[in-house]
Short mmCIF file of the C-alpha atoms (twelve columns), coordinates in Angstrom:
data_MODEL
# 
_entry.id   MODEL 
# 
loop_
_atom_site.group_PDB 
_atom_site.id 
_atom_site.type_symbol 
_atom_site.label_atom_id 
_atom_site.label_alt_id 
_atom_site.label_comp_id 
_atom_site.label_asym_id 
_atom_site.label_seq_id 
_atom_site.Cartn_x 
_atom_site.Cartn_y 
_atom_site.Cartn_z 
_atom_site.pdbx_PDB_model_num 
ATOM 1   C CA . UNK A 1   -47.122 -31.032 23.909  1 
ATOM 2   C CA . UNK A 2   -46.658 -27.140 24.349  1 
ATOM 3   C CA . UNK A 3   -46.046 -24.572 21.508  1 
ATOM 4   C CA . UNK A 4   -46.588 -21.176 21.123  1 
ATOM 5   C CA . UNK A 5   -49.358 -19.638 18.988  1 
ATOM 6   C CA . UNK A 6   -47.997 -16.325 18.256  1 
ATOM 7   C CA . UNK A 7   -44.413 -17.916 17.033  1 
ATOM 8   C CA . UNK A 8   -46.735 -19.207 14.248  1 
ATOM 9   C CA . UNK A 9   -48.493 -16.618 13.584  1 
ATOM 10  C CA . UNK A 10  -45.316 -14.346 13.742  1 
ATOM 11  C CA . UNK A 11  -43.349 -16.800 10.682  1 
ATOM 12  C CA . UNK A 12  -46.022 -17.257 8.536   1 
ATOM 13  C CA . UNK A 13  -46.150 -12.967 8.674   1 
ATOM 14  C CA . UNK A 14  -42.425 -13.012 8.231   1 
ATOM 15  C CA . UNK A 15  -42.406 -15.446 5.401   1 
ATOM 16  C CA . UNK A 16  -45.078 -13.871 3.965   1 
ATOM 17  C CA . UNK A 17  -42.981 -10.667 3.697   1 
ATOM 18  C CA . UNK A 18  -40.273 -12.216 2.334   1 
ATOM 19  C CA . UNK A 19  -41.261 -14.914 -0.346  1 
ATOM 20  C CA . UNK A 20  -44.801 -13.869 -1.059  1 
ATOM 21  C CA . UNK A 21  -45.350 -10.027 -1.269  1 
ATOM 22  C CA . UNK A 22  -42.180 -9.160  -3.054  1 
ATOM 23  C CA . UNK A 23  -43.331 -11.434 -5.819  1 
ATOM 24  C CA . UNK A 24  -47.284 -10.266 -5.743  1 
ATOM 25  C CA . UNK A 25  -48.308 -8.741  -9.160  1 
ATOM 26  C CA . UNK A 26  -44.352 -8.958  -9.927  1 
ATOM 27  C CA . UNK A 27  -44.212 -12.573 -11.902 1 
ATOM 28  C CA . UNK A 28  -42.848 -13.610 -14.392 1 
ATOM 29  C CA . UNK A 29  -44.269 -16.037 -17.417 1 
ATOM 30  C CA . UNK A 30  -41.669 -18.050 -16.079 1 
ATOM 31  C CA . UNK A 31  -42.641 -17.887 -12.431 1 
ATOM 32  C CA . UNK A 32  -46.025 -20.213 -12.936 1 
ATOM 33  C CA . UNK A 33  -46.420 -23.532 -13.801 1 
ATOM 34  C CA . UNK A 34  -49.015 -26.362 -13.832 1 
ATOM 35  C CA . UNK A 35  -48.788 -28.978 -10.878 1 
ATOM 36  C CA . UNK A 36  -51.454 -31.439 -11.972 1 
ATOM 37  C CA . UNK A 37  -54.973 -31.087 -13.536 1 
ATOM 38  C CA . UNK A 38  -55.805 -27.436 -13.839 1 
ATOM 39  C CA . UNK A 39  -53.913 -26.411 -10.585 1 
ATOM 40  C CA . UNK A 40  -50.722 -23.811 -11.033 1 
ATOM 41  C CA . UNK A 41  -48.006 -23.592 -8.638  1 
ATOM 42  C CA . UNK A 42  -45.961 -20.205 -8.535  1 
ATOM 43  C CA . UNK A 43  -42.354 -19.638 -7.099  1 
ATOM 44  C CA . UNK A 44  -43.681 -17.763 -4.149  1 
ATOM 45  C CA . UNK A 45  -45.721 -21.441 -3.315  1 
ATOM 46  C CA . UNK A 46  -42.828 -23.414 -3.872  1 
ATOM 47  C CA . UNK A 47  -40.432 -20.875 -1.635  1 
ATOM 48  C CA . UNK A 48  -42.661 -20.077 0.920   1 
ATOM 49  C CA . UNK A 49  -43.321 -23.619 1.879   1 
ATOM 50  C CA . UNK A 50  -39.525 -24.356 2.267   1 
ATOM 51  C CA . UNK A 51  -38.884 -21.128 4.407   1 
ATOM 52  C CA . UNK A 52  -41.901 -22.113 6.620   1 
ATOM 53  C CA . UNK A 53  -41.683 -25.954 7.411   1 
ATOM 54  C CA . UNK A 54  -38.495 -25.420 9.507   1 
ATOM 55  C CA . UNK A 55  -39.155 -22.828 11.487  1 
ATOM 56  C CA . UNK A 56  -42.846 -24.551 12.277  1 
ATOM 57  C CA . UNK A 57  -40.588 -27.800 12.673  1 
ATOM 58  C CA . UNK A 58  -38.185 -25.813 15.161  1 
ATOM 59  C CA . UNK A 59  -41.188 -24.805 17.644  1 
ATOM 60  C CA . UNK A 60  -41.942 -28.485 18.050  1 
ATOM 61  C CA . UNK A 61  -39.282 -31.014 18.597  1 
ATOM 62  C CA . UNK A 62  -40.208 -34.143 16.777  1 
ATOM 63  C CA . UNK A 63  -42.742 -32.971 14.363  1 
ATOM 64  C CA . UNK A 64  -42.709 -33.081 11.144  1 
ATOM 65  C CA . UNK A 65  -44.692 -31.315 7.939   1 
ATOM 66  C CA . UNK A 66  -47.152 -32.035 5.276   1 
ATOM 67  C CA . UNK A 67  -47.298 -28.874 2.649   1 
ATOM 68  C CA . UNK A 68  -49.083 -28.705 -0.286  1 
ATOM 69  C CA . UNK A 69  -46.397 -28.618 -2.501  1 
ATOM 70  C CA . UNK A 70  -44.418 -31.518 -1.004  1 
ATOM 71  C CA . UNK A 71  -47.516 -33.473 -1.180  1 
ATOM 72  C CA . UNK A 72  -47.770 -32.670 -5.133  1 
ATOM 73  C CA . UNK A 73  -44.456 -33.752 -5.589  1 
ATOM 74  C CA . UNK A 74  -44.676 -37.327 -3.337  1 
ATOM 75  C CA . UNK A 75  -48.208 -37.987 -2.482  1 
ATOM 76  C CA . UNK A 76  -47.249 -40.859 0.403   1 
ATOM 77  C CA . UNK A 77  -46.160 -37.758 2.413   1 
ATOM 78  C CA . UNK A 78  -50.299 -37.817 3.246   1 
ATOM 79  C CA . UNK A 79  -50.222 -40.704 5.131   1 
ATOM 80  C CA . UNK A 80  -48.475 -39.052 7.398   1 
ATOM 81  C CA . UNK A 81  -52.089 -37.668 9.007   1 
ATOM 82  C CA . UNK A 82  -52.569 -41.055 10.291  1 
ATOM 83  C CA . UNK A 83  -49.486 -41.198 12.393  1 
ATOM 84  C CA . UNK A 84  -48.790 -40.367 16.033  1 
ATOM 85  C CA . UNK A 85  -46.491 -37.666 15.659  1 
ATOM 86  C CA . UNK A 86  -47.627 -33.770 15.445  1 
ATOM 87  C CA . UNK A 87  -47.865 -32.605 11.754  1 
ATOM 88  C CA . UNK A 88  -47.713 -29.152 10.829  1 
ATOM 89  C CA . UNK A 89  -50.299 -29.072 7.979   1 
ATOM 90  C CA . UNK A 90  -48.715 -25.951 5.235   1 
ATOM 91  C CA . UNK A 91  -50.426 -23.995 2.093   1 
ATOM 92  C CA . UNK A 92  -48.409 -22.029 1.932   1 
ATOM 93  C CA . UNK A 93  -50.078 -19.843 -0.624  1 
ATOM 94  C CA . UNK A 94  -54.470 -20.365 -0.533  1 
ATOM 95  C CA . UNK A 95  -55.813 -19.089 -3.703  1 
ATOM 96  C CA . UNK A 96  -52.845 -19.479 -5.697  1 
ATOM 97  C CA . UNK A 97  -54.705 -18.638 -9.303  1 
ATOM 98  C CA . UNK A 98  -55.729 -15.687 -7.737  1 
ATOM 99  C CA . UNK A 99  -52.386 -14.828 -6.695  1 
ATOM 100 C CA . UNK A 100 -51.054 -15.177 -10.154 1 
ATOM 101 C CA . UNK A 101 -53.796 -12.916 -11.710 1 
ATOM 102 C CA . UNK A 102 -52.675 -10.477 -9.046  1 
ATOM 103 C CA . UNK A 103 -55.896 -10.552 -7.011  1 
ATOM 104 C CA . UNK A 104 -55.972 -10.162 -3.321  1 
ATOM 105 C CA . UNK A 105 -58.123 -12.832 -2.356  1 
ATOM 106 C CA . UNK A 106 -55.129 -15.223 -1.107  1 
ATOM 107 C CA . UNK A 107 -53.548 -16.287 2.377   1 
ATOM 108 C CA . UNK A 108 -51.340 -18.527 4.293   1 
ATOM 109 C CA . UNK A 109 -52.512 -21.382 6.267   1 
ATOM 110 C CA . UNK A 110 -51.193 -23.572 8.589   1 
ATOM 111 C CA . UNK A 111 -52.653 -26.405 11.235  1 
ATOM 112 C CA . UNK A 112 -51.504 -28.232 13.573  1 
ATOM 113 C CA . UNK A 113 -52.478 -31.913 14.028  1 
ATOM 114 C CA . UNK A 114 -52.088 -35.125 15.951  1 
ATOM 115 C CA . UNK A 115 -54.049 -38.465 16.369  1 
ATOM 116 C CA . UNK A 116 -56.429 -37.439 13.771  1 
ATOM 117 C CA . UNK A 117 -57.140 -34.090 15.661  1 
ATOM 118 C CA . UNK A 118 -57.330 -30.634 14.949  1 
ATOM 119 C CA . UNK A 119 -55.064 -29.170 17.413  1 
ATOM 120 C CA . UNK A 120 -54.851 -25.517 16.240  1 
ATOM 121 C CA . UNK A 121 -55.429 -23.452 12.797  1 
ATOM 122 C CA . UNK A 122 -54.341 -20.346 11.506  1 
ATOM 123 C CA . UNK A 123 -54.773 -18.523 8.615   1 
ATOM 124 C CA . UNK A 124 -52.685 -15.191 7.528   1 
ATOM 125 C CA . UNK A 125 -53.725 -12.781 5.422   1 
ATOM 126 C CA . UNK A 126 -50.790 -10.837 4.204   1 
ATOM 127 C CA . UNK A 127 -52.285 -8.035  1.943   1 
ATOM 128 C CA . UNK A 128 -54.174 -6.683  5.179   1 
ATOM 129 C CA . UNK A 129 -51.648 -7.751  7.473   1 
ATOM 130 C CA . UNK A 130 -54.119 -9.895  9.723   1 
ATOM 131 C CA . UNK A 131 -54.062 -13.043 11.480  1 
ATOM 132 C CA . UNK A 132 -56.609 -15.402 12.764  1 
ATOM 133 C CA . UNK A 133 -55.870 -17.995 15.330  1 
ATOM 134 C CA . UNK A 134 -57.893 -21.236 16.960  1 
ATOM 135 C CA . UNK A 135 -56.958 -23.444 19.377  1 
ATOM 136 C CA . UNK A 136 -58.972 -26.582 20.228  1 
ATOM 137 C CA . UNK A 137 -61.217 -25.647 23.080  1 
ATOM 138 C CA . UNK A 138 -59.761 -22.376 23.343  1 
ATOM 139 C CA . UNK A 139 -61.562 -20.195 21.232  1 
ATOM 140 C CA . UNK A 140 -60.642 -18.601 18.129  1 
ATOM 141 C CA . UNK A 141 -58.945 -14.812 17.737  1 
ATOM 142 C CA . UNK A 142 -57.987 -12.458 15.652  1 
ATOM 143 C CA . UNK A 143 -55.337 -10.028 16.143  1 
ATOM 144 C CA . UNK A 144 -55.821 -11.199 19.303  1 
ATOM 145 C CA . UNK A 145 -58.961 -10.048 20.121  1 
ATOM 146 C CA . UNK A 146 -61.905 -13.051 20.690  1 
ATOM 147 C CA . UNK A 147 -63.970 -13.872 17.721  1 
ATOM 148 C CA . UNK A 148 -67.614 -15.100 18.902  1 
ATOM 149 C CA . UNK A 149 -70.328 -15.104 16.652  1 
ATOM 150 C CA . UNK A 150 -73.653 -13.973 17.516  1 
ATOM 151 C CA . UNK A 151 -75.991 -16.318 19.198  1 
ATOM 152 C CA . UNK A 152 -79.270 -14.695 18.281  1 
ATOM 153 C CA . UNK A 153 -81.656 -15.692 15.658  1 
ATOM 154 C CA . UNK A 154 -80.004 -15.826 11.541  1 
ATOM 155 C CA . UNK A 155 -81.510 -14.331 8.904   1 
ATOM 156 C CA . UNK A 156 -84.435 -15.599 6.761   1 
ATOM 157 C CA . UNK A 157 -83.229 -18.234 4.137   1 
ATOM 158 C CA . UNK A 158 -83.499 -16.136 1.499   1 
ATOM 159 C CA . UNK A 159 -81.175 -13.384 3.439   1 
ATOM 160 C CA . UNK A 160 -78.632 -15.963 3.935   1 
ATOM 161 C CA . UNK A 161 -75.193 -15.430 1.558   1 
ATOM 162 C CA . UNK A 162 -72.633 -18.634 0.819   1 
ATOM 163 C CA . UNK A 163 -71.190 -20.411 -1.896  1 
ATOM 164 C CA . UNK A 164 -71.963 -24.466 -3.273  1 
ATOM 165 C CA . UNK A 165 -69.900 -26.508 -4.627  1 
ATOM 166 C CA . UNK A 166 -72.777 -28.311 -6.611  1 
ATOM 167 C CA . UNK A 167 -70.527 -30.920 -8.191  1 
ATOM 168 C CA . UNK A 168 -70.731 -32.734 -5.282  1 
ATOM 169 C CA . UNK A 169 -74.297 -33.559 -6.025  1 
ATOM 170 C CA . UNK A 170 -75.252 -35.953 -9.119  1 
ATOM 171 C CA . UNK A 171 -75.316 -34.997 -12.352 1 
ATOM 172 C CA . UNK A 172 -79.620 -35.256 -12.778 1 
ATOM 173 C CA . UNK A 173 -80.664 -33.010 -10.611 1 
ATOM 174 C CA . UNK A 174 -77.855 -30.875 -10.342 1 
ATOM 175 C CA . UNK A 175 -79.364 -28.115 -12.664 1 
ATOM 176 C CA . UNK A 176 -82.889 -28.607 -10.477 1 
ATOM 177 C CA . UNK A 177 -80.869 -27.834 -7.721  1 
ATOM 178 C CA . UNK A 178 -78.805 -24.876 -9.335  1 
ATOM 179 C CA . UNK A 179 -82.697 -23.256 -9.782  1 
ATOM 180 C CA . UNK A 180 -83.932 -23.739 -6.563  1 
ATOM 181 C CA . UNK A 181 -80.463 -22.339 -4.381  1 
ATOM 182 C CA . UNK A 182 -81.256 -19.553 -6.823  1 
ATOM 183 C CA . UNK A 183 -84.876 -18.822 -5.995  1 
ATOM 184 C CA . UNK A 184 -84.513 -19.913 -2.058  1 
ATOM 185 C CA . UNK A 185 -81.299 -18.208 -0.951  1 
ATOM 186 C CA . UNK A 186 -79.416 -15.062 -1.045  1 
ATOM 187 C CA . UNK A 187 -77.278 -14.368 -3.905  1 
ATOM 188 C CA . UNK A 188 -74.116 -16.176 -4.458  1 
ATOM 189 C CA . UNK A 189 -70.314 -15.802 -3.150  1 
ATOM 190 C CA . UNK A 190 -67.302 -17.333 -4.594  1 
ATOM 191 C CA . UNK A 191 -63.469 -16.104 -3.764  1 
ATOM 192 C CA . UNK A 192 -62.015 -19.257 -5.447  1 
ATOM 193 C CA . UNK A 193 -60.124 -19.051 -2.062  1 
ATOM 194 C CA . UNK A 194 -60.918 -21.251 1.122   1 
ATOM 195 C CA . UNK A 195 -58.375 -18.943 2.957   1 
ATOM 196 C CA . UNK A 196 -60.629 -15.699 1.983   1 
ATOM 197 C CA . UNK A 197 -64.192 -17.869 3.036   1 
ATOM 198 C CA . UNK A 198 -63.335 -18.900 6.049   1 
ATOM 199 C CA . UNK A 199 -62.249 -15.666 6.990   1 
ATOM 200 C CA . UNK A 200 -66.098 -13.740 5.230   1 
ATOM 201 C CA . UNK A 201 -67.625 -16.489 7.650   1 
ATOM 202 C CA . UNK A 202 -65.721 -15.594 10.648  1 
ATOM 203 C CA . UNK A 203 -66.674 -11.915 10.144  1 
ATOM 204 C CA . UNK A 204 -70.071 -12.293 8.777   1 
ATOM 205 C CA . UNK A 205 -69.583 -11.666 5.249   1 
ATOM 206 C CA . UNK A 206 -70.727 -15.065 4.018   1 
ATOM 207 C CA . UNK A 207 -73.158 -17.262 6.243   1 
ATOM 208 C CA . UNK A 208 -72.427 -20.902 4.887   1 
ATOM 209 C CA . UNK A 209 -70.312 -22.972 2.366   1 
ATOM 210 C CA . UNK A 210 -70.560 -26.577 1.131   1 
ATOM 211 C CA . UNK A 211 -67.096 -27.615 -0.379  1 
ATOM 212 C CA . UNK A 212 -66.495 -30.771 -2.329  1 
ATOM 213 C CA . UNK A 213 -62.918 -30.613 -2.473  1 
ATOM 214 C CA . UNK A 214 -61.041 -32.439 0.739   1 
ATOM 215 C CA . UNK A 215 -57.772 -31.528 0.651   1 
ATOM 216 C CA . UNK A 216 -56.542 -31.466 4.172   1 
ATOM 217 C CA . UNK A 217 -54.480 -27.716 3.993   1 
ATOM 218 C CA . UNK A 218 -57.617 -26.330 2.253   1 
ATOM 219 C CA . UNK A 219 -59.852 -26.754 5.645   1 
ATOM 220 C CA . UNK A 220 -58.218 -27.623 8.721   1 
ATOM 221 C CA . UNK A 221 -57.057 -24.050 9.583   1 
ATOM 222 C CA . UNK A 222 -60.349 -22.806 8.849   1 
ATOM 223 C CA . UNK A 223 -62.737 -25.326 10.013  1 
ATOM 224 C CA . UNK A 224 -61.057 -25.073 13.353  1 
ATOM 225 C CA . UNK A 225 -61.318 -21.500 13.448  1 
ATOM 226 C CA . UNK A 226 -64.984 -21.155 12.702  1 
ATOM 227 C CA . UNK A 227 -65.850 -23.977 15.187  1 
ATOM 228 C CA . UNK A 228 -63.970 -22.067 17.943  1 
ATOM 229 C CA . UNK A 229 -65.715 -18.956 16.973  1 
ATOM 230 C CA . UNK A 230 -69.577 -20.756 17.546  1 
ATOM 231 C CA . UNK A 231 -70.106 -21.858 13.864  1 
ATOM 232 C CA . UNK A 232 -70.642 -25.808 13.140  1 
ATOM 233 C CA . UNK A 233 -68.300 -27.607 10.722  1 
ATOM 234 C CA . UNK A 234 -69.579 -31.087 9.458   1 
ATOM 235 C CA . UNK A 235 -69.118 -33.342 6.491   1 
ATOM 236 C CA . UNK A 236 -72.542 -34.015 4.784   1 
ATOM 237 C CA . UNK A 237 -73.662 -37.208 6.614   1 
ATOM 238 C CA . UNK A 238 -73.013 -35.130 9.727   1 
ATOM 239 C CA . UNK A 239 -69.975 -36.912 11.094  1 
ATOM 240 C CA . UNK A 240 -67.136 -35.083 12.215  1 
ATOM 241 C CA . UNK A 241 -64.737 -33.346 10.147  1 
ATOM 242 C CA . UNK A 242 -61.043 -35.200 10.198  1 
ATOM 243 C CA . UNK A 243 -57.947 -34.030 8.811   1 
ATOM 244 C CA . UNK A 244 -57.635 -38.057 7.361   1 
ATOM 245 C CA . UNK A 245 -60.688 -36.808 5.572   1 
ATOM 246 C CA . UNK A 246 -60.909 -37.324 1.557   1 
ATOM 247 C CA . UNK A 247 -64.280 -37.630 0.683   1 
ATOM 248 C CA . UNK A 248 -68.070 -36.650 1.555   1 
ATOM 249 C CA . UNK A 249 -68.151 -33.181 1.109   1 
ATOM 250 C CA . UNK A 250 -68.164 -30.342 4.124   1 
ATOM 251 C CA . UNK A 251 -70.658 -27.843 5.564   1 
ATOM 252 C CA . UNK A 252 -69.544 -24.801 6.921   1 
ATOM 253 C CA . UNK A 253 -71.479 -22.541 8.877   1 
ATOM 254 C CA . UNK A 254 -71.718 -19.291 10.923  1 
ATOM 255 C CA . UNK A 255 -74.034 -20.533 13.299  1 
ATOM 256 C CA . UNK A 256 -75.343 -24.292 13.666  1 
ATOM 257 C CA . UNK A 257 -78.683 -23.396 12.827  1 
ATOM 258 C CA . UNK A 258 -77.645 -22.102 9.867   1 
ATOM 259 C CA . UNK A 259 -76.046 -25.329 9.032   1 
ATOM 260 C CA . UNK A 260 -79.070 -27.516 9.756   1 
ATOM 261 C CA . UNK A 261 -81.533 -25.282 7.574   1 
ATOM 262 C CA . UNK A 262 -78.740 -25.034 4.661   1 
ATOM 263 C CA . UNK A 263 -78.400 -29.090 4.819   1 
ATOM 264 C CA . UNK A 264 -82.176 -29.633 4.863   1 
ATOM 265 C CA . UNK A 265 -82.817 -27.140 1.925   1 
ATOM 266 C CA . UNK A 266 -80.217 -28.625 -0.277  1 
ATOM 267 C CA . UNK A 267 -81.336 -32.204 0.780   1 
ATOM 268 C CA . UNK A 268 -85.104 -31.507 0.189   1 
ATOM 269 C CA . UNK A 269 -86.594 -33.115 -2.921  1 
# 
């Protein structure tokens, strides 16, 4: 199966300039609406996702796409992970509650996947204009220009900056926990955007993250791009990461010693 990186890359910019943008900071009250839960869902979601699945359907005869939005309206559409045919995995706006307060931490993503697999990830970034790209066993880019991250020594624990989703640990010693990230590691990150913390790993800004959330457009992009790049991406009982994933929590890191320490620290009694 053959398919063109930059083609992706190059919709998901012009979507983004045509259904996202025009519409950032420029809704209306009528232009957001709840999806389910606590989640919102703006027009520039719901339009973006329809421009993009065709042309990401057109670059691959055959394949067919999962997008965030489709999925909240007919949930079966997930089981189409499982199957043998390549799925273009859409979210088609990351970070959408920032988006609607008008903050910039938001982006496009888009993976693409077969038999289980992480094929390639990308994630677009349409306030800065910039694009990161992965492809499995090909390294990861951006802007087309390599990403590796440094193989020398991390910094001391306490040095170390990253964000935890602690309701994926028990309710007793949750708070326990809460104190001792706070006296044993650096201070705190949180975009409220996977799109935007994938990214601060890539380029050094944040060293780790543990998310509890699953949902498949949330990581695959990302997690591919960051294990191209040298990091480690693992769910918490150190299996691999699959996009027919829904449960046991991730661990992202810059570098895999960084995700050993960060797992033995949080497991520690």
């Amino acid at each position: 199966m053959r398919f063109d990186p930059q083609a992706v890359a190059e919709a998901m910019a012009e979507v983004a300039a045509t259904e996202i943008m025009p519409r950032f900071r420029n809704l209306a009250e009528g232009d957001i609406r709840k999806k389910h839960g606590d989640e919102i869902v703006t027009i520039a979601d719901e339009a973006a996702e329809r421009a993009l699945a065709p042309r990401l359907r057109a670059l691959i005869p055959g394949s067919v796409v999962v997008g965030e939005e489709g999925a909240a309206a007919d949930s079966s559409v997930l089981d189409l992970l499982a199957g043998r045919d390549p799925i273009w995995v859409i979210d088609p706006i990351d970070g959408t509650r920032n988006f609607a307060a008008g903050k910039a931490d938001f982006g496009v993503m888009v993976a693409l996947v077969r038999h289980d697999e992480i094929l390639a990830g990308w994630i677009y970034d349409p306030v800065l204009k910039r694009a990161f790209v992965a492809e499995k066993g090909a390294g990861a880019w951006r802007d087309g220009e390599r990403i590796a991250h440094p193989a020398d020594a991390p910094p001391d624990d306490n040095q170390l900056r990253g964000s935890i989703g602690f309701l994926f640990f028990p309710e007793p010693p949750r708070e326990k926990l809460r104190a001792k990230v706070k006296e044993g590691l650096g201070p705190p990150t949180d975009r409220s955007c996977a799109a935007r913390i994938y990214i601060d790993i890539t380029e050094g800004r944040q060293h780790f993250v543990l998310f509890r959330n699953m949902k498949p457009w949330d990581h695959l992009p990302g997690a591919l791009i960051v294990a191209e790049a040298g990091g480690r991406v693992a769910k918490w009982d150190r299996s691999a990461y699959r996009p027919t994933d829904t449960g046991g929590g991730i661990l992202v890191a810059r570098h895999p010693e960084i995700w050993e320490r960060i797992r033995a620290f949080l497991a520690a009694p």
